[in-house]
N, C-alpha and C positions, 0 to 999 in steps of 0.2 A: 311475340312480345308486343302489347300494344305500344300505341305513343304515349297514352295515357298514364302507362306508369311510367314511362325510363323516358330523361330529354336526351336525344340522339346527337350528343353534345360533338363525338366525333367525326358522324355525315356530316354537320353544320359547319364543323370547322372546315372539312371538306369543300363545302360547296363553294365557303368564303373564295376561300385560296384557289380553287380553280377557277370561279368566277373572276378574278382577279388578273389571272393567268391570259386565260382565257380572252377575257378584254382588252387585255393590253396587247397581246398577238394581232389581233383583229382590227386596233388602232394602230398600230405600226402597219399593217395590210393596207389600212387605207390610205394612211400617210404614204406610202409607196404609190397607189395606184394614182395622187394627187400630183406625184412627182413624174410617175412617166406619162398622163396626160399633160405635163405641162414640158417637160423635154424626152419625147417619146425615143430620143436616138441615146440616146445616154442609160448607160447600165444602172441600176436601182443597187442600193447599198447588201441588199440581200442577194444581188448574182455572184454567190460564191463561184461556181463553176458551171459547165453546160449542164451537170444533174441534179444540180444544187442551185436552185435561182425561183425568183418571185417573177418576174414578168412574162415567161410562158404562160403560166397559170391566171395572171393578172389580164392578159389583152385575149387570152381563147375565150370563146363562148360559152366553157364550162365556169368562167370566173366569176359569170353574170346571167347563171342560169334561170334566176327571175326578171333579168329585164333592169337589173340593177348588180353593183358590185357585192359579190357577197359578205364582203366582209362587213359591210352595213347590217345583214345579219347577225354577225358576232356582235356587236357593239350595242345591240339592243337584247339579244337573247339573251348574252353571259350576264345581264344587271338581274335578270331573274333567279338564278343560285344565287346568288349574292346577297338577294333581297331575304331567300328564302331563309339563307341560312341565318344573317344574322336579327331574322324574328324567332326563328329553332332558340338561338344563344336566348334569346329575352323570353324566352318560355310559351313564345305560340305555342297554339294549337289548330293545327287545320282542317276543314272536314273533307270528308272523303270524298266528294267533288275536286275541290282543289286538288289532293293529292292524283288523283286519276288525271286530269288536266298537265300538273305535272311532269307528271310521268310520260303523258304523253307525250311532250316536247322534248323531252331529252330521248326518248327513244327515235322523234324527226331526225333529233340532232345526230344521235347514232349513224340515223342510216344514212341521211346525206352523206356524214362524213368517211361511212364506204363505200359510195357512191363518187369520194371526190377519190380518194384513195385511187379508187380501182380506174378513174381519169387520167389520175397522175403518173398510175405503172403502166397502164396498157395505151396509152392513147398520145399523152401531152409528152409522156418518157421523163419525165421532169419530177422532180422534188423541193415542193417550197419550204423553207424552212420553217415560217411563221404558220405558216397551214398546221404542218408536221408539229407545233406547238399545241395547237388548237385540237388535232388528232389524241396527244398525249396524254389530254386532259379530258379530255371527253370520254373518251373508254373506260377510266375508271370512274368517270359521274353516271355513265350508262348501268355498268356491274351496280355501284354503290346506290344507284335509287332504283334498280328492280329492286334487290331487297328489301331494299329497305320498306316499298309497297308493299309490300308482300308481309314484311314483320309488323307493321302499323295497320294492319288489315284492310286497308285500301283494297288487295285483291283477292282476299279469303279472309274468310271466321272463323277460319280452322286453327285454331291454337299450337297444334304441333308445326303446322306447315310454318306457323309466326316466328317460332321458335328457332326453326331449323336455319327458315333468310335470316334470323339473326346471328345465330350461330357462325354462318357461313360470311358473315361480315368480314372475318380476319382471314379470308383467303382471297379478297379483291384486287390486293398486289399483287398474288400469283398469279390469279385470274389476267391482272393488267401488264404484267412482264411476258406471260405468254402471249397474250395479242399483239405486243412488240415484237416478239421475236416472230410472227408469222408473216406480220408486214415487213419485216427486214428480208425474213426468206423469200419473198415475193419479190422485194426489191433485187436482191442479188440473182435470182432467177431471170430476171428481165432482163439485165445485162447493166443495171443501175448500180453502179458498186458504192453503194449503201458505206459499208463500212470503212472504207478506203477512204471517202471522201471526207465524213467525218473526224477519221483519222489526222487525216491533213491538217482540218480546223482547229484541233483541240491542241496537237503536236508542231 
């Protein structure tokens, strides 16, 4: 399904709102990392508990694996869905460069972020919340714009295959509830009791 006929009114609303999400996780990350640089003995409003906390994650080396805090990362990345989508809502049109470009980034984005995942179960033992924000959102920006290249013919001319990423648009929730539920089985596998501790929070 090209872009050309159909405005992908409900990616765009997507990207809004996770770019949204997204940024504001990543401004809370930094406002945290500004707070234990300035009283590094004092707990950050995010250490719910030893599984459940931001400043393992914030003072290891995994936090600032460019030489900088990552969460500066989010704060400049997520303005990009943001941007994109609400020129989508105003009726752009983007050429297939851009969209490839795109794409590309959130597929980085992807993979860092199972790369921080698999930091966080196997290594730091820890679970940040605001990360776990930025995770939540990210998985289904990752599902919803491969297809979505894929239906805009960014990555084929093949009309059926356009068809199909479109088609399969309305199974990205499940797509995105099942990649929840594999990182939570990962968590409670480690010995991270995932669901316990949330429990707590919510109860």
């Amino acid at each position: 399904m090209s872009e050309q006929r159909t405005r992908p009114v409900v990616y765009a609303v997507w990207l809004i709102i996770a770019g949204v999400i997204g940024w504001f996780a990543a401004f809370q990350l930094t406002v945290e990392k500004f707070a234990l640089l300035e009283n590094p003995q004092e707990a950050l409003a995010c250490d719910v508990s030893p599984f459940i906390q931001c400043s393992k994650n914030l003072e290891s080396w995994q936090g600032e694996v460019f030489g900088f805090p990552n969460p500066l990362i989010g704060l400049t990345g997520w303005m990009a869905p943001i941007v994109v989508g609400v020129a989508l809502l105003a009726g752009a049109r983007f050429a297939r460069w851009f969209w490839a470009a795109f794409g590309a980034g959130i597929v980085f984005a992807i993979g860092f972020v199972c790369w921080l995942i698999g930091q966080s179960l196997y290594d730091l033992l820890v679970l940040c919340p605001w990360c776990m924000v930025t995770w939540a959102v990210t998985i289904p920006t990752f599902f919803a714009t491969v297809l979505h290249v894929i239906r805009n013919g960014t990555l084929t001319r093949n009309e059926k295959a356009q068809q199909r990423a479109g088609a399969l648009m309305v199974w990205v929730p499940l797509l995105t509830i099942v990649a929840y539920a594999v990182i939570i089985l990962l968590a409670q596998l480690q010995g991270l009791d995932f669901l316990g501790e949330m429990a707590k929070l919510i109860f």
